[in-house]
N, CA, C and O atoms as a Tinker XYZ file with bonds, in Angstrom:
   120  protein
     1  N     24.415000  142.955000  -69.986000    73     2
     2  CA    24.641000  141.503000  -69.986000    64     1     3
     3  C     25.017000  141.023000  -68.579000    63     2     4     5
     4  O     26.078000  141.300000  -68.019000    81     3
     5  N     24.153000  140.366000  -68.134000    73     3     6
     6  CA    24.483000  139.315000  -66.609000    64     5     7
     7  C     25.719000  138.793000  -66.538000    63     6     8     9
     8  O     26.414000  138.819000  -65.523000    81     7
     9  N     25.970000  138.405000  -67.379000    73     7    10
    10  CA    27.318000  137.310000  -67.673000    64     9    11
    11  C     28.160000  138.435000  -67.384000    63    10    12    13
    12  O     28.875000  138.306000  -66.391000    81    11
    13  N     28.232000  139.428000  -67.978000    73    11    14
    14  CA    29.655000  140.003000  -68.073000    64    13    15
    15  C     30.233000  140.294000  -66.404000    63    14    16    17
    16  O     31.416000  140.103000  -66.121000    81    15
    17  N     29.229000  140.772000  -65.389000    73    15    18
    18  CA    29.550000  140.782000  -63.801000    64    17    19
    19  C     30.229000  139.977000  -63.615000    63    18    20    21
    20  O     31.367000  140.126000  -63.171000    81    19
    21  N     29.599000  138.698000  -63.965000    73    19    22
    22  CA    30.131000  137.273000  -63.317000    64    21    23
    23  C     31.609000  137.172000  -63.287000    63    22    24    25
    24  O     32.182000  136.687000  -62.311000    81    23
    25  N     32.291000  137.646000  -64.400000    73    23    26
    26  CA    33.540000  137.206000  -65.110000    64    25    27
    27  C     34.446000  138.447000  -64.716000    63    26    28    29
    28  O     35.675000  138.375000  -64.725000    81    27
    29  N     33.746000  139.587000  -64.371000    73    27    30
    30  CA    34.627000  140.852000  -63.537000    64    29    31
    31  C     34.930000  140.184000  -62.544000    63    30    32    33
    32  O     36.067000  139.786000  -62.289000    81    31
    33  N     34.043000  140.017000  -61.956000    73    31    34
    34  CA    34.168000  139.055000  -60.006000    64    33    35
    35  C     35.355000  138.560000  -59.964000    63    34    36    37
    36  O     36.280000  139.272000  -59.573000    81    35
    37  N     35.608000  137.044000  -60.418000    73    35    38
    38  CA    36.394000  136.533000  -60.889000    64    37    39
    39  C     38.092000  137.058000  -60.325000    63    38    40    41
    40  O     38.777000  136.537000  -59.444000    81    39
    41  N     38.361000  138.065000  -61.059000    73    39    42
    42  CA    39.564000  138.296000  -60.962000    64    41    43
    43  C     40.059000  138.941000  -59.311000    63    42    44    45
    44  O     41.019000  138.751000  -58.565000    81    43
    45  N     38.859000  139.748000  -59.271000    73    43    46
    46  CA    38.683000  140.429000  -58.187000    64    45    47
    47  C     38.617000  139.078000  -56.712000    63    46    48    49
    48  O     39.540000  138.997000  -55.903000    81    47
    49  N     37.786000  138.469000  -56.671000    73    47    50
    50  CA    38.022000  137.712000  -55.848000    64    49    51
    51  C     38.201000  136.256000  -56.286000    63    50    52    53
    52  O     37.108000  135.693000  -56.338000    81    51
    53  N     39.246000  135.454000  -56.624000    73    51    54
    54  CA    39.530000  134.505000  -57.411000    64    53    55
    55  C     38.647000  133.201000  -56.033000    63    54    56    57
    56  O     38.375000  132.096000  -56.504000    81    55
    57  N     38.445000  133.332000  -55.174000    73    55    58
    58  CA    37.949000  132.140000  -54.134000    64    57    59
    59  C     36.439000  132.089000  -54.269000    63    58    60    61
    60  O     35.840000  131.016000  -54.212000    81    59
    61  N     35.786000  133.322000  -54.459000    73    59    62
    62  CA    34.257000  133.077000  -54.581000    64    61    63
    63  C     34.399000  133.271000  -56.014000    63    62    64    65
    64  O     33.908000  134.399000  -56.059000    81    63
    65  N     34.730000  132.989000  -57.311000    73    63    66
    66  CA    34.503000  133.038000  -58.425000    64    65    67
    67  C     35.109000  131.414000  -58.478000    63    66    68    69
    68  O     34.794000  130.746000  -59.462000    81    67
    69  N     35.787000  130.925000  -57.650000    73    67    70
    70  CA    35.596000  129.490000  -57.766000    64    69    71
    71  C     34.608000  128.742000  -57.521000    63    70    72    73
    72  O     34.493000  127.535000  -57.737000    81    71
    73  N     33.392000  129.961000  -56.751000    73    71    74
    74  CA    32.395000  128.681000  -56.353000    64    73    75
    75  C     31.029000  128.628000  -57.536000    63    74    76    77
    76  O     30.162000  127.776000  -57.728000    81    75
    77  N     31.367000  130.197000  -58.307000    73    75    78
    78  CA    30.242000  130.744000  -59.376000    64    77    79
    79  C     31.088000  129.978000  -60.618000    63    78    80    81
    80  O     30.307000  129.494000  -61.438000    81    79
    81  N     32.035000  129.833000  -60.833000    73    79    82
    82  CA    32.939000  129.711000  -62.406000    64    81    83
    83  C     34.425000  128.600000  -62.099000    63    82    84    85
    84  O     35.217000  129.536000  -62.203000    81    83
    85  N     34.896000  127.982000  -61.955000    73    83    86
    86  CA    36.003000  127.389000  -62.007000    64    85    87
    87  C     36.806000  127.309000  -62.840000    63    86    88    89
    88  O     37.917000  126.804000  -62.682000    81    87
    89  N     36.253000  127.939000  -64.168000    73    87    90
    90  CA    37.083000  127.946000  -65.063000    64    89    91
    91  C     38.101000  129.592000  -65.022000    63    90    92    93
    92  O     39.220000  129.572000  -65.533000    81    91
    93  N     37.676000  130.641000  -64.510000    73    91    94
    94  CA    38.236000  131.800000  -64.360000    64    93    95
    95  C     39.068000  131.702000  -63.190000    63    94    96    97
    96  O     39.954000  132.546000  -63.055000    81    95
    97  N     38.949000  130.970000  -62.484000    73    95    98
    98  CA    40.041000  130.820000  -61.415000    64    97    99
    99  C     41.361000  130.452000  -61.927000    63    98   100   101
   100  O     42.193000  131.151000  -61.349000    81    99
   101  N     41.880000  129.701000  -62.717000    73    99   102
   102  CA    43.425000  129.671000  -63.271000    64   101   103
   103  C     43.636000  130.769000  -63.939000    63   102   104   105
   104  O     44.816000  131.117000  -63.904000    81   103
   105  N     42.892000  131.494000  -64.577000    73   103   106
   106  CA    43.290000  132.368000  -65.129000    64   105   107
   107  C     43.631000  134.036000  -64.273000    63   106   108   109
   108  O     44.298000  134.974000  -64.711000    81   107
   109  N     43.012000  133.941000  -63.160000    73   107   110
   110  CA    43.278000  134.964000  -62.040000    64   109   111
   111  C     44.811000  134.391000  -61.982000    63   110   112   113
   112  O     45.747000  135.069000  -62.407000    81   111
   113  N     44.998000  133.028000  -61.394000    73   111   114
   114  CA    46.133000  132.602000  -60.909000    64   113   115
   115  C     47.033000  132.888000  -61.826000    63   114   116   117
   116  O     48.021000  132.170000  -61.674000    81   115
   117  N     47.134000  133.627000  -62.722000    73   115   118
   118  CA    48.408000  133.525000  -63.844000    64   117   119
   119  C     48.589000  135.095000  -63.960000    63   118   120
   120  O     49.451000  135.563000  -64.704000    81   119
């Protein structure tokens, strides 16, 4: 599944998963 990368990223780098997802970025932040 494609999707599922996307949403690993995310945590890992919360600044470029703001530019793919904005919604996983608060949730890094917590």
């Amino acid at each position: 599944m494609p999707g599922q990368p996307l949403l690993v990223l995310p945590p890992l780098h919360p600044r470029t998963s703001s530019r793919y997802l904005p919604v996983p970025v608060p949730t890094a932040g917590t």
